[in-house]
N, C-alpha and C positions, 0 to 999 in steps of 0.2 A: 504494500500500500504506500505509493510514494505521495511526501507531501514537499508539495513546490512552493518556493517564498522567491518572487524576483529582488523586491526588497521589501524590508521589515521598516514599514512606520513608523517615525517620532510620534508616539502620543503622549496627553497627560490624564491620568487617573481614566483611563477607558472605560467604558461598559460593553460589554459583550452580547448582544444579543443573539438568536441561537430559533430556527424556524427549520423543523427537519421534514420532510414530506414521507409521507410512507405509512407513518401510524395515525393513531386518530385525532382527527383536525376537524371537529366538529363546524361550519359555516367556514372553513376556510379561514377560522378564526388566527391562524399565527399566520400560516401563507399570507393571506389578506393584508395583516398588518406589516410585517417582513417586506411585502409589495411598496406597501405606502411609502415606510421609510426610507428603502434603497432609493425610490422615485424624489424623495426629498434630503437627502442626504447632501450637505454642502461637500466641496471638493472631495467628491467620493473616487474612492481608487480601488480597484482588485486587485489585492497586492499579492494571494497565495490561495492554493487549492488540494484536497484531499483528492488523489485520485482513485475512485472507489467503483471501478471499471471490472477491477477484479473480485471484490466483494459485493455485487449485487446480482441477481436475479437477470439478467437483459434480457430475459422474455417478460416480464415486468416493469423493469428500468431500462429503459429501448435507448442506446445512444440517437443520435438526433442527424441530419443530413441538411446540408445547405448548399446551394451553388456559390461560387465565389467569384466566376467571372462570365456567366452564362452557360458555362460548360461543363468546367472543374467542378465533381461534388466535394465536399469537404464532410470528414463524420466527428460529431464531438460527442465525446465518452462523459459518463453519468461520474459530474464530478460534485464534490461541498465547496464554494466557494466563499471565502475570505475576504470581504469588502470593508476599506477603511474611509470614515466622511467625518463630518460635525452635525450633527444637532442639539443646537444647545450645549451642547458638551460632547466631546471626542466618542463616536463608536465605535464598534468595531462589529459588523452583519456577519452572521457563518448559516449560511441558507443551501439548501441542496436536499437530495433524496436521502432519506435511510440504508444505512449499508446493510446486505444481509447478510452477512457473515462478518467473521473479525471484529466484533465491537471494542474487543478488550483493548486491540491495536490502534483504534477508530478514535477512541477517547484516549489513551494515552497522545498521540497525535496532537489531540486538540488542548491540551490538558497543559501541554508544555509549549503551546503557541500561547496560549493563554498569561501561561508564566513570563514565556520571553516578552508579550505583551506590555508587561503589568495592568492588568485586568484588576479594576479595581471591584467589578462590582456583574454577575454576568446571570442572565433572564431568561429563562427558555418561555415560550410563546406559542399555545395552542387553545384548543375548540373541545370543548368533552358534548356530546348530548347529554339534555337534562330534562326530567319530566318539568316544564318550567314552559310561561305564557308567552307568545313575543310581544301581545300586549304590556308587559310590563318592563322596568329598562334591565339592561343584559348585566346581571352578576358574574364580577370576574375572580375567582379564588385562584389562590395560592398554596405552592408549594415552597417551603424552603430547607437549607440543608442545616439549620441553628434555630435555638430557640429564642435567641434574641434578634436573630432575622423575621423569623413568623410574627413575633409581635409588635414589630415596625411594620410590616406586610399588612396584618390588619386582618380581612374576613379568609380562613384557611380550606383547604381541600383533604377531610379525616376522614370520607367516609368510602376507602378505595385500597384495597392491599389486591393484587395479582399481577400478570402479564404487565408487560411496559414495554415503552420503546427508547430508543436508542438517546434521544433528548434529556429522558428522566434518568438513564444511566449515567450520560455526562453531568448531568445538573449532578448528580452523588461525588460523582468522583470530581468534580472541582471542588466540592465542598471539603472532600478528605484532602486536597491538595492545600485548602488556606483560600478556597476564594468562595466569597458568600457568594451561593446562587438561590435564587428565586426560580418560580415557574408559575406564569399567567394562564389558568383555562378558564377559557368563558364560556358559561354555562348556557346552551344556543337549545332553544325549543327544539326536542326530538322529531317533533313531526315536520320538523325543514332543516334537518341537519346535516343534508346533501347537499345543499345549494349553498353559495357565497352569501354569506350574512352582513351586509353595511355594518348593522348595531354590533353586531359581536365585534367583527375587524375595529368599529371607532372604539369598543370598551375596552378593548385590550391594549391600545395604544395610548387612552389615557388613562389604564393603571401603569403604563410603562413610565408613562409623563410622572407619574405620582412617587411610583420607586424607586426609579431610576434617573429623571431628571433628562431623560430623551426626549424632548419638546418635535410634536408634528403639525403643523397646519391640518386642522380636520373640516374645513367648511368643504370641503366636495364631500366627506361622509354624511355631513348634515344632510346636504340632500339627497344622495342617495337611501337614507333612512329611511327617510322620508317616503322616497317612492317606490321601498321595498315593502316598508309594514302595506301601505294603498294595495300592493299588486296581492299582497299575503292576505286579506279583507276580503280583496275581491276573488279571489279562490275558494275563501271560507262562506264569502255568497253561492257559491256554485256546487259545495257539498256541506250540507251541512250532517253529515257525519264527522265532520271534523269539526268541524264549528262547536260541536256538541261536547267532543273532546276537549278544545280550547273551554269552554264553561265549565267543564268536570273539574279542570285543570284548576283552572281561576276560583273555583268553590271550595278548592282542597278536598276534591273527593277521597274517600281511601280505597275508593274500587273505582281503578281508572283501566281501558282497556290498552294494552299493549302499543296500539298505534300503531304498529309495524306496516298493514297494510294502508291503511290512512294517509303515514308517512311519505309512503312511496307516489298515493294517488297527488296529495298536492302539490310535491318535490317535482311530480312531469307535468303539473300543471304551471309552478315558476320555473320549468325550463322550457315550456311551451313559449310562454310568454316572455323570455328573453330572445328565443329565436323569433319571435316576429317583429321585437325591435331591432334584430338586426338587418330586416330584410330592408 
């Protein structure tokens, strides 16, 4: 697993932030926000990459193909890359696929860029589904590696011990290395936790603003919020089977049904309804 650095950064007091694809990212909730920030990131550079070509699935993690000069295809391999910018304060983006194999290698890797770094402070960023309204605004809980981190962090994520992915394993092991990490899931209504979630992506961005001091411009999320809950309304006019669910929900019933297939009916009804904005 080779990791390439063309040059290492002058930063000061970095924060790390940390968006892996692969496991569960409920609304696109870290992706999403990972998006925003590289999109806003003063003099951002990509200074270094895990190349994890040989540790993924490629019937899964499909390298990618581009022409380059009308002719020449060009193939680029399923890499993590390493992006350094300003907002607000110095970051440092580590965005890419999940490896599936070698984690041990994967995070020690990252573990000791972090170090050469000096990462003062580093945030993994994802989406959990939650039996929870989109009527109401998007809770973002935390995970951290200290208990004087958790109680800076504020509302926590206790009620979850099994399977993990490769994000929660580095959020650990920075923690055993000396560097406080955090983890943002925002808890994204199960019955749309397929689809890109505005609210979730802005909530996670401004708990990042909140623990970390990564300041983003969110008025394009405003409105997109906006015209996401509209489009979610107007699907819940069209079944009220789920509608009915959303009210179980919102009543705190304790005999709630599954959702599962509910979930699926409305999720191709906001992916209907994106494809005909884009036509």
């Amino acid at each position: 697993m080779e990791f390439d650095v063309d040059r290492w950064p002058e930063l000061r007091e970095p924060v790390l932030v940390v968006a892996l694809s692969g496991w569960v990212d409920a609304g696109l909730a870290g992706a999403g926000a990972a998006a925003v920030l590289a999109e806003q990131l003063d003099s951002a550079r990509r200074f270094g990459s895990v190349d994890i070509s040989d540790a993924v699935d490629l019937q899964q993690t499909r390298p990618t193909v581009k022409l380059i000069d009308g002719a020449t295809r060009e193939i680029s391999w399923p890499s993590v890359d390493l992006v350094a910018g300003h907002a607000a304060r110095d970051v440092v983006l580590c965005v890419g696929p999940e490896p599936s194999l070698r984690w041990r290698e994967f995070t020690e890797r990252l573990v000791d860029a972090a170090r050469r770094l000096g990462i003062e402070r580093a945030v993994m960023v994802g989406g959990m589904p939650a039996v929870v309204s989109h009527r109401r605004p998007i809770t973002v809980l935390a995970t951290a590696t200290s208990s004087s981190l958790a109680q800076e962090a504020g509302a926590l994520r206790t009620d979850y011990a099994g399977p993990t992915g490769a994000q929660t394993v580095l959020q650990v092991e920075l923690g055993n290395a000396g560097v406080p990490a955090l983890g943002l899931w925002a808890q994204v209504p199960h019955y749309v936790s397929g689809n890109p979630s505005p609210p979730a992506i802005r909530a996670v961005l401004s708990r990042l603003r909140e623990v970390a001091g990564v300041d983003t411009d969110l008025g394009a999320l405003d409105t997109q919020t906006d015209d996401y809950v509209d489009r979610v309304e107007k699907g819940l006019s069209e079944r009220p089977d789920v509608a009915e669910l959303v009210q179980a929900i919102e009543a705190g019933s304790d005999e709630l049904p599954t959702g599962d297939e509910l979930a699926s009916e409305i999720e191709r009804f906001l992916r209907d309804e994106d494809d005909e904005d884009d036509e």
